[in-house]
C-alpha positions in Angstrom: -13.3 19.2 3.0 -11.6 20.0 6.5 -11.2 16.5 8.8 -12.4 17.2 11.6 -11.4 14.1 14.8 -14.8 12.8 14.2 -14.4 12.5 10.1 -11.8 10.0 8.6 -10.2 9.7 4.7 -9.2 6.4 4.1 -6.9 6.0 1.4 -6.9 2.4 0.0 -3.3 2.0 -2.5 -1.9 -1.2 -3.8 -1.5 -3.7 -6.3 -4.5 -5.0 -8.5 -6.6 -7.6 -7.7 -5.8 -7.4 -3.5 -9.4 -6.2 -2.2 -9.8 -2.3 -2.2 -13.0 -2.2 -4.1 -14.3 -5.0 -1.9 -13.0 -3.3 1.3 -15.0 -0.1 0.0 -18.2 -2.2 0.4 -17.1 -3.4 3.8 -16.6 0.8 4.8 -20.6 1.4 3.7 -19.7 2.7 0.4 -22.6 2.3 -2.6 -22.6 1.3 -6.2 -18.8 -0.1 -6.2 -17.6 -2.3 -9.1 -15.5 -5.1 -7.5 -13.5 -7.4 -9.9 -12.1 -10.6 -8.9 -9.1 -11.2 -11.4 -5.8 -9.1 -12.1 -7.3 -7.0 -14.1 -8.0 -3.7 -12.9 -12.0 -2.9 -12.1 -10.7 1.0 -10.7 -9.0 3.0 -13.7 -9.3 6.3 -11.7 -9.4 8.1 -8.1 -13.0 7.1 -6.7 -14.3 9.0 -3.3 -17.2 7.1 -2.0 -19.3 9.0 0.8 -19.0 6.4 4.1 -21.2 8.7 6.1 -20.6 11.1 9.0 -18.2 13.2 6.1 -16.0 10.3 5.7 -14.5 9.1 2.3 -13.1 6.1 1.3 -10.7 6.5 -1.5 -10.4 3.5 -4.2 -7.7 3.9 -6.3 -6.2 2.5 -9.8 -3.8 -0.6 -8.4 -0.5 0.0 -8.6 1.6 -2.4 -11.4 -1.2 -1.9 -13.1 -2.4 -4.0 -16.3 -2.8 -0.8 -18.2 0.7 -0.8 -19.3 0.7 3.0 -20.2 -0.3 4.3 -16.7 3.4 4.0 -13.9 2.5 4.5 -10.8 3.8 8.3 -10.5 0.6 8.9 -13.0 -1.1 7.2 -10.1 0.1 8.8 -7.7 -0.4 12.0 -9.6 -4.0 11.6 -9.7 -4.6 10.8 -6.2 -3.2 14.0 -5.0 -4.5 16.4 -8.0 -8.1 15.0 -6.7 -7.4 15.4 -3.4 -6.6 19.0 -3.8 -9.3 19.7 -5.9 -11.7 18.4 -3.1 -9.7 20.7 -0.4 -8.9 17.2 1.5 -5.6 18.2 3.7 -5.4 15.0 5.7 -5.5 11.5 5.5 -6.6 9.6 8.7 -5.5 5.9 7.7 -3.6 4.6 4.8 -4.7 0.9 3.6 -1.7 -0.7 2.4 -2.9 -3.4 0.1 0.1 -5.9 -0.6 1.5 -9.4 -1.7 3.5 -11.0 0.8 5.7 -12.8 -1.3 8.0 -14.4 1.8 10.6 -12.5 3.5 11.8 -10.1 0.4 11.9 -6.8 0.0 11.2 -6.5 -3.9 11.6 -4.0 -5.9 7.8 -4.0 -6.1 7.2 -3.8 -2.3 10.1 -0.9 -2.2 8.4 1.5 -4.6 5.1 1.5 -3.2 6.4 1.9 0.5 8.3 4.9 -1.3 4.6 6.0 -2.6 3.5 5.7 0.8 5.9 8.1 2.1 5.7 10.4 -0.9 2.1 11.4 0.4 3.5 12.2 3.4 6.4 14.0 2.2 6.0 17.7 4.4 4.2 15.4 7.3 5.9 16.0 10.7 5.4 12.7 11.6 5.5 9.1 10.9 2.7 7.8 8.3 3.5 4.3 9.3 1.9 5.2 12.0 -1.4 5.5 10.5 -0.6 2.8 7.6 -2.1 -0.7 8.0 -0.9 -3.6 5.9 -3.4 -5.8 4.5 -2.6 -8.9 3.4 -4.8 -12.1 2.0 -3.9 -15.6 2.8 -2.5 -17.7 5.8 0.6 -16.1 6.0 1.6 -12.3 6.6 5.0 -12.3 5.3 7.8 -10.0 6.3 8.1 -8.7 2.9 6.2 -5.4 3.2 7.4 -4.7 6.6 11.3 -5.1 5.4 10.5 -2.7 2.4 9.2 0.1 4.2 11.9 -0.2 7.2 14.6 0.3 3.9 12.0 3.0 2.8 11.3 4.9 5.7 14.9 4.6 7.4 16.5 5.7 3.5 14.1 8.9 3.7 14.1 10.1 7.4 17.5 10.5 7.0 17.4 13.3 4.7 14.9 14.5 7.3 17.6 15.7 10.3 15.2 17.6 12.0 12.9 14.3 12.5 15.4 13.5 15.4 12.8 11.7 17.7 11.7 9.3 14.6 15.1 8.8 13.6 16.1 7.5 17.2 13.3 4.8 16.9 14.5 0.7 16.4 11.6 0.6 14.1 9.3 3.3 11.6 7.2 0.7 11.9 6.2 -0.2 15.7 2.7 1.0 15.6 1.4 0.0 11.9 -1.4 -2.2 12.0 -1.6 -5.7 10.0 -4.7 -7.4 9.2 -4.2 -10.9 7.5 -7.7 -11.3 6.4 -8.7 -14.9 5.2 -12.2 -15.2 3.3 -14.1 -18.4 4.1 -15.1 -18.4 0.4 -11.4 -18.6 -0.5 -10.9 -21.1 1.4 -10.6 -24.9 0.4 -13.6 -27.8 0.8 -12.1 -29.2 3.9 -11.1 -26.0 5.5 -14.4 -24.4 5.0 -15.8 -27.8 6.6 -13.1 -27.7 9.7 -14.3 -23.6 10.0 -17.8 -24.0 9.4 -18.4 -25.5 13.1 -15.8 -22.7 14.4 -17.8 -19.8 16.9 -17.6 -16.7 15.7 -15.0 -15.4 18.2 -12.4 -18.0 17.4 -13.1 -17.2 13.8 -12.5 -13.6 14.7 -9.1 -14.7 16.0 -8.5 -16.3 13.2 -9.1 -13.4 11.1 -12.0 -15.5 9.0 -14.4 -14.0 7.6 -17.3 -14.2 5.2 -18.2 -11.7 2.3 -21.6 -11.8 3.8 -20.6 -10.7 6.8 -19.1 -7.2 6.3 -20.0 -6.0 10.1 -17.2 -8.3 11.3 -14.5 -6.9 9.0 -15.6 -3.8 9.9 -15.4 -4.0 13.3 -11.6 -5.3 13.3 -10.8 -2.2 10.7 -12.4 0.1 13.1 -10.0 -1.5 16.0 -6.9 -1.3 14.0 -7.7 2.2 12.9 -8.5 3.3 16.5 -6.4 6.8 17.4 -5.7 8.0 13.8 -7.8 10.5 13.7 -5.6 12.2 16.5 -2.6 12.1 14.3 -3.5 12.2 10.7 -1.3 12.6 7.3 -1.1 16.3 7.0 -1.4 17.1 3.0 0.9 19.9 2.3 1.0 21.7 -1.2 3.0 23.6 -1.8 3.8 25.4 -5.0 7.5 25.2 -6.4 8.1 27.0 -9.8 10.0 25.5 -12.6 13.3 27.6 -13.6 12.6 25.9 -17.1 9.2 26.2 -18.0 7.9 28.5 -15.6 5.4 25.8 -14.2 4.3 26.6 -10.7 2.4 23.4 -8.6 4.0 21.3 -6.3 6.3 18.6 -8.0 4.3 15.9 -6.4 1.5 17.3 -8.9 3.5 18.1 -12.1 3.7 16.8 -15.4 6.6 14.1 -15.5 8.3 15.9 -17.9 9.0 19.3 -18.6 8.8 20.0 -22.5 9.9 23.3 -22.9 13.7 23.3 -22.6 14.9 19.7 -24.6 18.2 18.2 -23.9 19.4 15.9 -26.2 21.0 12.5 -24.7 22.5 9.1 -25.4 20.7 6.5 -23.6 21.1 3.5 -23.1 25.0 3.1 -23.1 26.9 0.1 -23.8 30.4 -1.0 -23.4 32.1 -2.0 -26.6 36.1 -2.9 -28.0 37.7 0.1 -29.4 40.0 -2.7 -31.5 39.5 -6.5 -32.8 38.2 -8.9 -30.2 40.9 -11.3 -29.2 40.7 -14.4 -26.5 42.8 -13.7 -23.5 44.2 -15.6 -21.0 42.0 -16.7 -17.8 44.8 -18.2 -15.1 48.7 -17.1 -14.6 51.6 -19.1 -15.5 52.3 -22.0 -14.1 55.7 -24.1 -13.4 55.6 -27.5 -16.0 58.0 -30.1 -17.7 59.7 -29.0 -20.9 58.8 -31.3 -23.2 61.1 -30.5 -25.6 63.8 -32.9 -27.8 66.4 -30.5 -26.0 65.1 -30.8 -22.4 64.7 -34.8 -22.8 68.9 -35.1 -24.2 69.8 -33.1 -21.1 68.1 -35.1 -19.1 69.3 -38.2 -20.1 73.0 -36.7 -20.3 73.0 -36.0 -16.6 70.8 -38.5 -15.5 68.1 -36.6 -14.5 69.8 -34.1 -12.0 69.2 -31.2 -14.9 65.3 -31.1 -15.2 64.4 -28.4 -17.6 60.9 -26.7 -17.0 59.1 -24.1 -18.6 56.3 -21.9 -17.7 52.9 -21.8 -19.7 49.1 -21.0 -19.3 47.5 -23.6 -17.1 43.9 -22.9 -19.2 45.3 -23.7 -22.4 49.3 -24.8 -22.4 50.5 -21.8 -24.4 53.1 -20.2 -23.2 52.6 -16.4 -24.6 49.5 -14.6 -24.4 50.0 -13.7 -28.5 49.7 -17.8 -28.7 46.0 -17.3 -26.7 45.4 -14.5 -29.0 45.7 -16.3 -32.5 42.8 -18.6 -31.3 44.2 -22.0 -30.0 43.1 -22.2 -26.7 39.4 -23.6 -25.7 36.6 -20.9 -25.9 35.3 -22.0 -22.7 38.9 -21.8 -20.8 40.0 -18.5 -22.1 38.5 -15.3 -21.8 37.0 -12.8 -24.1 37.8 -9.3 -22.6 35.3 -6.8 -21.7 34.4 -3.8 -23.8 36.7 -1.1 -22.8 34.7 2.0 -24.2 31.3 2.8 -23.4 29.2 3.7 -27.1 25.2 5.2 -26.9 23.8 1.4 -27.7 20.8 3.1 -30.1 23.4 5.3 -32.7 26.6 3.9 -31.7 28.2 6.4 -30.7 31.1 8.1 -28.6 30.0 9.9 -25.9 31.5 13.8 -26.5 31.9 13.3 -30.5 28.5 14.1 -31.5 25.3 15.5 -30.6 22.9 13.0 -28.4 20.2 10.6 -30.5 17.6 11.1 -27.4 15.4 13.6 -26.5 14.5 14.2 -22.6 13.0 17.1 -20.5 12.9 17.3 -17.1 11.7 20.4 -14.5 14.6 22.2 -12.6 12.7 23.3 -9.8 13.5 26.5 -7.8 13.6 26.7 -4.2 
């Protein structure tokens, strides 16, 4: 499928349970399951004909409750499809998304990298033609912090993108759409709403489930000039110097199974001798409080004070004394381990042949 200015491919991504199914409905699309829990109702790359040549692409939600799928197998399976249907460009990327407060999470960071990852060869800026779709009262600056990080991290690497680069933010034209169902809604808002008019409803971004016209319509506003600069879809096909695999990386396997490694994995730091307490603060200045330090005070009448120095955390005065166990656990400190072992076989790194197996493609140029 070529997209012509007149067709549009929307690709819907996100997390589970945030509306893309439903939002297919909204679009025109027929014969869509939509769930309303956390589990996942999409287990694989739907197109749904919207009319005029335009798709609507639902997709499996990302942090998926299928524990066995990461979201590189997602992402994996959008493009594969999209290939296989000869779809080049995306015209608007729905970014489905929790808002959880001000925080960039981890979460919110990988699927902003996702979002770039489609637009990896793309000339310009896919934020551009991304809106971010939230559900509740608030929108959060969560999602827009991650994919400032995101996009900033990336289009660095990217030197000849010198006119994005020199932008204050990658994300000055995305659209947001903070959409609030009336059915969602508590008993006394929906009776405080209920006697709202429409357009005050609209500014409110209100809306009912049976009323999909009015969603649609404030889509169709937010998406309005992406089809002058869609998400060109390059693929382009890099051969592994391993296993002689030739696809673009975005496409392959995730590992490469012909040329093994063996590794240690995960490492752990560990004592090379016994475990002894060591002391937590330096020595400090105190009264000797010995039968020889009190005669020679009392023989000069106190103008000879004897002092000795000793370990403010525990009163010893050599670190052996700290050593043999006398001090307070919680005042002294154990030491950390000072040689790294493979935490599976316990191991040395360098004295014997990894416990791990991993493969991975070395891809040519």
């Amino acid at each position: 499928m070529s997209n012509s200015p007149q067709k549009r491919c929307i690709l819907a991504i996100g997390e589970t349970g945030l509306g893309k199914s439903f939002t297919a409905t909204v679009f025109g699309a027929k014969g869509v399951k939509v769930g309303h829990s956390t589990e996942s109702e999409t287990d694989k790359v739907t197109f749904y004909d919207i009319g005029n040549g335009s798709f609507y692409v639902d997709t499996p939600g990302f942090n998926d409750s299928d524990e066995e799928k990461s979201d590189d197998e997602t992402v994996r399976l959008i493009l594969r499809e999209m290939q296989d249907r000869k779809i080049s460009k995306i015209t608007t990327i729905l970014w489905f998304v929790r808002t959880d407060g001000c925080r960039a999470t981890t979460s919110l960071k990988s699927q902003a990298r996702t979002i770039e990852a489609f637009a990896r060869d793309h000339n310009g800026n896919v934020w551009d033609n991304t809106i971010i779709v939230t559900k509740g009262d608030e929108r959060g600056e969560g999602p827009r912090a991650a994919a400032e990080e995101i996009a900033k991290k990336i289009h660095e690497q990217k030197p000849h993108h010198r006119e994005l680069n020199a932008k204050k933010s990658f994300l000055e034209n995305t659209g947001y759409f903070e959409i609030r169902l009336f059915e969602s809604l508590s008993e006394r808002k929906k009776d405080i709403y209920a006697t709202f008019p429409i357009e005050t409803l609209d500014k409110l971004n209100i809306f009912k489930r049976s009323e999909p016209e009015r969603i649609l319509a404030k889509y169709r506003l937010l998406m309005e000039g992406h089809t002058n600069h869609p998400i060109v879809l390059e693929f382009k096909k890099v051969k592994c110097l391993n296993c002689s695999e030739e696809t673009d990386p975005r496409l392959a396997s995730p590992k490469c199974h012909l040329k093994i490694i063996k590794i240690h994995k995960p490492w752990k730091n560990y004592h090379s001798k016994e475990i002894g307490q060591f002391h937590s603060t330096e020595l400090v200045k105190e009264w000797d409080h010995s039968i020889g330090a009190w005669t020679v005070r009392v023989i000069t009448i106190g103008i000879v004070n004897p002092q000795t120095y000793e370990y403010e955390c525990c009163g010893r005065k050599t670190p052996h004394d700290c050593g043999n166990n006398k001090c307070e656990p919680d005042n002294c400190k154990i030491t950390p381990g000072c040689i790294s072992v493979c935490e599976r076989c316990k191991k040395i790194p360098g004295t014997n042949e990894g416990c791990s197996t991993e493969g991975k493609h070395n891809w040519g140029s």
